[in-house]
C-alpha positions as CSV (number, residue, x, y, z in Angstrom):
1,X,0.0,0.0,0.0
2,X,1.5,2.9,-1.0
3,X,-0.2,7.1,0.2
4,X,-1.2,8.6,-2.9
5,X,0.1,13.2,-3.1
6,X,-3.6,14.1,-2.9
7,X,-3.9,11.7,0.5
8,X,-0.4,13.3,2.4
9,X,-1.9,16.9,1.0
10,X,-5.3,15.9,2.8
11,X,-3.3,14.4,5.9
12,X,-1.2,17.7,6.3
13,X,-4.6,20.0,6.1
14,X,-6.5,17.4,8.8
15,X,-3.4,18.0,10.5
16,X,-3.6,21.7,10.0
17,X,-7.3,21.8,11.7
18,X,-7.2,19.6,14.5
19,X,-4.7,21.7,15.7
20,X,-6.1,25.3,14.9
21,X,-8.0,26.6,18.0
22,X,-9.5,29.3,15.1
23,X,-11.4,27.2,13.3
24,X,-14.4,25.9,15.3
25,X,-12.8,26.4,18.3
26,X,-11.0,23.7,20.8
27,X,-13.9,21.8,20.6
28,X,-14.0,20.8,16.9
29,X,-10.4,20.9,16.1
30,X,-8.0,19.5,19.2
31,X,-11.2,17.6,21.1
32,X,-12.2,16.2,17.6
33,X,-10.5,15.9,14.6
34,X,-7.4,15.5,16.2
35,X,-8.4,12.3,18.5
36,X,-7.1,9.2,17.5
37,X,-10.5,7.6,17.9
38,X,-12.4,10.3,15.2
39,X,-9.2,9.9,13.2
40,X,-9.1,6.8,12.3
41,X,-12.4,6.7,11.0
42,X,-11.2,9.6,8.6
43,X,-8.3,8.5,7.8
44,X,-8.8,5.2,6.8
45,X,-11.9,6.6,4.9
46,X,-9.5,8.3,3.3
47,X,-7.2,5.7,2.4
48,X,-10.5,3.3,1.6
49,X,-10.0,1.1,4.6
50,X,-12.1,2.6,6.9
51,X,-12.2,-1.2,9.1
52,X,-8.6,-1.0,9.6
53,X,-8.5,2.6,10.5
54,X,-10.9,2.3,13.0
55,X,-9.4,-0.7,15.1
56,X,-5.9,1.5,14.5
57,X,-7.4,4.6,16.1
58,X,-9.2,2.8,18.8
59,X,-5.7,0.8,19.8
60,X,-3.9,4.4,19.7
61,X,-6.6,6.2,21.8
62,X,-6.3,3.9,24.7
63,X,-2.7,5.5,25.2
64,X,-3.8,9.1,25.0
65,X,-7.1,8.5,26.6
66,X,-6.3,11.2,29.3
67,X,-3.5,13.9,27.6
68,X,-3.9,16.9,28.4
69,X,-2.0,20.3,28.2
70,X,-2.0,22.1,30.9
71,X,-0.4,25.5,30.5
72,X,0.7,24.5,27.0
73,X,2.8,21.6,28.7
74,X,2.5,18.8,25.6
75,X,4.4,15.2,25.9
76,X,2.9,14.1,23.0
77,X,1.4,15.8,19.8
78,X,-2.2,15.0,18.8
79,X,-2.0,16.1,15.3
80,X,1.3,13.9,14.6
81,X,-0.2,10.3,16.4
82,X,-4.1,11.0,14.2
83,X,-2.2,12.3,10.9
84,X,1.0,10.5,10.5
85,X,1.0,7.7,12.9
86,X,-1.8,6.3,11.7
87,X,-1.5,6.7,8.2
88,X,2.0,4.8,8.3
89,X,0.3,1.8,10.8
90,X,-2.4,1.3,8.0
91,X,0.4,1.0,5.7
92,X,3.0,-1.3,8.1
93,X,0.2,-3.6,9.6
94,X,-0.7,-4.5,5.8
95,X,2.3,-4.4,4.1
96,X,3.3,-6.8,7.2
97,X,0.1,-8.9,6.6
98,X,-1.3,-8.2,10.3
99,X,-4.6,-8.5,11.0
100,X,-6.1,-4.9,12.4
101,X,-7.6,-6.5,15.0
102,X,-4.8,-8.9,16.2
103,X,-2.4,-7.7,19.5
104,X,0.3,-7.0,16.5
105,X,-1.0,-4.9,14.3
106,X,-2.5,-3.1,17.5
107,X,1.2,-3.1,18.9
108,X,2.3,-2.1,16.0
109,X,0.0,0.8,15.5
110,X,0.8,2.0,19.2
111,X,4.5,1.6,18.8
112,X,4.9,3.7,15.4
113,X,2.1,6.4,16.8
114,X,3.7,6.9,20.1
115,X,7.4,7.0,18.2
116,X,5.8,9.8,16.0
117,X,3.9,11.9,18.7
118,X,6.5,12.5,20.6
119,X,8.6,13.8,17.8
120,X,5.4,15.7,17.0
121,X,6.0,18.2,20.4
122,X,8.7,19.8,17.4
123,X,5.8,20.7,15.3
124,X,3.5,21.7,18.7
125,X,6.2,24.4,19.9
126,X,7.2,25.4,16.1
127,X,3.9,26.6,15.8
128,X,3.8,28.8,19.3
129,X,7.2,30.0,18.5
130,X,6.2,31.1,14.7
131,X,2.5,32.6,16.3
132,X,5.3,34.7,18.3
133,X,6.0,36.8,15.5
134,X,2.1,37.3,14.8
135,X,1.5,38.4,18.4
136,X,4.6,41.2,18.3
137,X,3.1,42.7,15.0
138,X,-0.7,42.7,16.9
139,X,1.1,44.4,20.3
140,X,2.1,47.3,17.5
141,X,-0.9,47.5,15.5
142,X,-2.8,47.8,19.1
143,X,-0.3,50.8,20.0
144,X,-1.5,52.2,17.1
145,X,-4.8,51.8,17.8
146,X,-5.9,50.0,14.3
147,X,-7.8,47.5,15.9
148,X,-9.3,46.1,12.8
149,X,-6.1,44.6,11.6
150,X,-5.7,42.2,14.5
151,X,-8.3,39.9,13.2
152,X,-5.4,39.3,10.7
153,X,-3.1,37.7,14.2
154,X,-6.1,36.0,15.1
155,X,-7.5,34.4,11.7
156,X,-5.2,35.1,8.7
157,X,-1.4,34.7,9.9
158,X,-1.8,31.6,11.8
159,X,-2.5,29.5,9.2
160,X,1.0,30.4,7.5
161,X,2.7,28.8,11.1
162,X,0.2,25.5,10.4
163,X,1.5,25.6,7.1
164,X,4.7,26.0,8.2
165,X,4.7,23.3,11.1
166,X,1.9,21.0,10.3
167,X,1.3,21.0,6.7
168,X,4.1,20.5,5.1
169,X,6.2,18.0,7.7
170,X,3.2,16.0,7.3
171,X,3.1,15.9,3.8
172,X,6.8,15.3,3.4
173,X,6.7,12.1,6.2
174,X,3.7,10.6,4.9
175,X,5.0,10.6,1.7
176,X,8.8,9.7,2.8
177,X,7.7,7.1,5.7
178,X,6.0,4.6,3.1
179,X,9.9,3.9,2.5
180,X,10.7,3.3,5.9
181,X,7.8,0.8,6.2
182,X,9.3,-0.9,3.6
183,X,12.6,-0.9,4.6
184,X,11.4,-2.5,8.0
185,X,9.7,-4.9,6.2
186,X,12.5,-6.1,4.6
187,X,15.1,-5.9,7.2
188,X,13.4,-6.8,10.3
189,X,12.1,-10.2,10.1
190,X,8.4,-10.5,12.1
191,X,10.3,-13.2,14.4
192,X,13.7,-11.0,15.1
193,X,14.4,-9.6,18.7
194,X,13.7,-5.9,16.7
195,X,10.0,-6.3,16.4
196,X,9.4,-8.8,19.4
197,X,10.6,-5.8,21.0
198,X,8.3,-3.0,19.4
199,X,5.1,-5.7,20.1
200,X,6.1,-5.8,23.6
201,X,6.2,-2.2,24.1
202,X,3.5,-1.6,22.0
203,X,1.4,-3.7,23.8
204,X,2.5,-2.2,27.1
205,X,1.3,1.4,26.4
206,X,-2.4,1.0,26.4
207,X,-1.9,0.4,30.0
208,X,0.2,3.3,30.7
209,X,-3.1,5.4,29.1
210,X,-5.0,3.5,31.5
211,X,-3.3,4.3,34.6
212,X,-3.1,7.9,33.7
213,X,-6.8,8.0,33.8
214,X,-7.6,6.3,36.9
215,X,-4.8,8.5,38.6
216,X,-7.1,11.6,37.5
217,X,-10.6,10.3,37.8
218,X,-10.0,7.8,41.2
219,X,-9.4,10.0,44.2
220,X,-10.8,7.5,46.7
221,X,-8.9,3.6,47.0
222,X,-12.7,2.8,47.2
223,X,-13.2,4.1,43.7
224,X,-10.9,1.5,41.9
225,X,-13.8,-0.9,42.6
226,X,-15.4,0.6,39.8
227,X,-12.7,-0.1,37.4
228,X,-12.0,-3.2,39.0
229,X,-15.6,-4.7,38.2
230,X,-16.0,-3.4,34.7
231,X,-12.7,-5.2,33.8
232,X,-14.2,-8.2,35.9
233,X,-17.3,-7.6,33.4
234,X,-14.9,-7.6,30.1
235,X,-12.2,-10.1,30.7
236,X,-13.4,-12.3,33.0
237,X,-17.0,-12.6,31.8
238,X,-16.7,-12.0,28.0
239,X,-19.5,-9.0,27.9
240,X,-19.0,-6.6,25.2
241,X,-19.3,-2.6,25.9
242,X,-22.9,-2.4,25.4
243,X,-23.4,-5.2,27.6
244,X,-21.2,-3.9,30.3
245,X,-22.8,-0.5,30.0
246,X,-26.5,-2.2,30.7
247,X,-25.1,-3.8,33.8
248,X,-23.4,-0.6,34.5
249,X,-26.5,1.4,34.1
250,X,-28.8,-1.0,35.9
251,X,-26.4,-0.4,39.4
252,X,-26.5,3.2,38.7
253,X,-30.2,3.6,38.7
254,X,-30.2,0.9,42.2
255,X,-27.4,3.8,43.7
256,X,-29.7,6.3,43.2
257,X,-32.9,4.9,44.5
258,X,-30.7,4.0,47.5
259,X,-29.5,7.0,48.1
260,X,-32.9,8.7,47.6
261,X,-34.4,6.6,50.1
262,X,-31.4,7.9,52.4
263,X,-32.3,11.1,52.5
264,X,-36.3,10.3,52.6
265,X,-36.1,8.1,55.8
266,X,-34.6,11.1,58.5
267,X,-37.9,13.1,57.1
268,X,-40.5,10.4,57.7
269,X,-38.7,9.8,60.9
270,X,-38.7,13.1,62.3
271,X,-42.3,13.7,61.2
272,X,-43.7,10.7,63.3
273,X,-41.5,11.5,66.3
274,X,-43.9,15.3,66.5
275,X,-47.2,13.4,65.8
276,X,-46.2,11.0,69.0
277,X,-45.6,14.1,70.9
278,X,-48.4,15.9,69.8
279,X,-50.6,12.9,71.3
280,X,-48.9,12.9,74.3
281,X,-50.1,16.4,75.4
282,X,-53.7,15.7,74.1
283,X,-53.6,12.9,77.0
């Protein structure tokens, strides 16, 4: 399999928007396009695999399922793990023969989009350094009091740094990388140390995107039961995610009428202690 020119050109403007705060806002471009997850969908449309895609994204997701940025801190780069990672895992898991859905071409898929998101954080701080520029010419214009050309900083120059930093390296290594593929194809044999070695770390990461997560979302030791049972629920038992979901709904709504019943019960019982009383001075 081999990315066509107008593919890499439509990789490197994907790239371009799921990074650009501008266009839609955080929401569509960072918290959307530029999730493996939506990715993959889109990208393997792209590339007319859209089955392959999908299992890709959704293996790469689970490592990134809790990134975040605070104050502009980034360890990995979103737009380089949806744009060029996965594009060169569809092309290594079938030039390889894997099977999308197999722990290889998963481990695979984690392994090269990991490897190319954290060289993305180049591309991430290229971009903030060029938008410096912008910014000192919008600082002047604002001395100057001609307001009406800082819409230019906000929505005109930025897309030259996206161009700059997103566009074209994602062309060029979408393009180039098919090579590289190739080349590990040829020299590392599917049984060598080499790609026993990417497999294993491959399929190490997902967990490592786990255990970000539950750091964030379990405050409590108690909460770890949660997780605890819904893995109980998926490995143990075989249920799928809509079936885990149902049994997961089914002791939310029993939590609730629990708790309800908590707070109802103090009522009822302070309202029949004054009616006892109340009889008590008729007598």
């Amino acid at each position: 399999m081999e990315i066509q020119v107008w593919q890499a050109a439509l990789f490197g403007l994907l790239a371009c928007l799921a990074s650009m705060p501008g266009l839609g806002g955080t929401v569509l471009g960072n918290y959307t396009l530029g999730r493996p997850l939506v990715a993959g969908l889109i990208v393997g449309a792209i590339m007319g695999d859209i089955q392959t895609g999908i299992y890709l994204g959704a293996a790469i997701q689970v490592v990134y399922i809790a990134l975040v940025t605070p104050g502009g801190t980034v360890s990995a780069d979103v737009r380089a793990i949806s744009y060029i990672g996965i594009p060169l895992s569809i092309v290594a898991v079938n030039s390889m023969g894997l099977s999308p859905a197999s722990a290889e071409g998963q481990a695979m898929a984690v392994a090269l989009g990991s490897a190319v998101g954290t060289l993305g954080t180049v591309l991430f701080y290229g971009t903030a350094t060029v938008n410096l520029v912008w910014q000192h010419m919008g600082w002047k214009w604002l001395e100057k009091g001609d307001f009406k050309k800082l819409y230019l900083v906000d929505m005109v120059f930025p897309w030259i740094s996206h161009l700059l930093c997103s566009f074209i390296p994602t062309f060029i290594i979408c393009k180039v990388g098919v090579n590289m593929v190739d080349l590990m194809k040829a020299y590392l044999p599917m049984d060598g140390i080499a790609m026993k070695t990417l497999f294993t770390v491959g399929s190490l990461l997902p967990a490592v995107g786990i255990a970000i997560l539950l750091k964030q979302v379990a405050t409590k030791p108690v909460d770890l039961l949660t997780f605890v049972f819904g893995f109980t629920l998926a490995a143990c038992m075989g249920l799928n995610l809509i079936a885990a979901s149902v049994v997961g709904g089914f002791f939310a709504v029993f939590s609730y009428r629990i708790k309800l019943l908590s707070m109802q019960k103090p009522v009822a019982v302070a309202a029949g202690a004054g009616a006892y009383d109340d009889d008590e001075e008729e007598i």
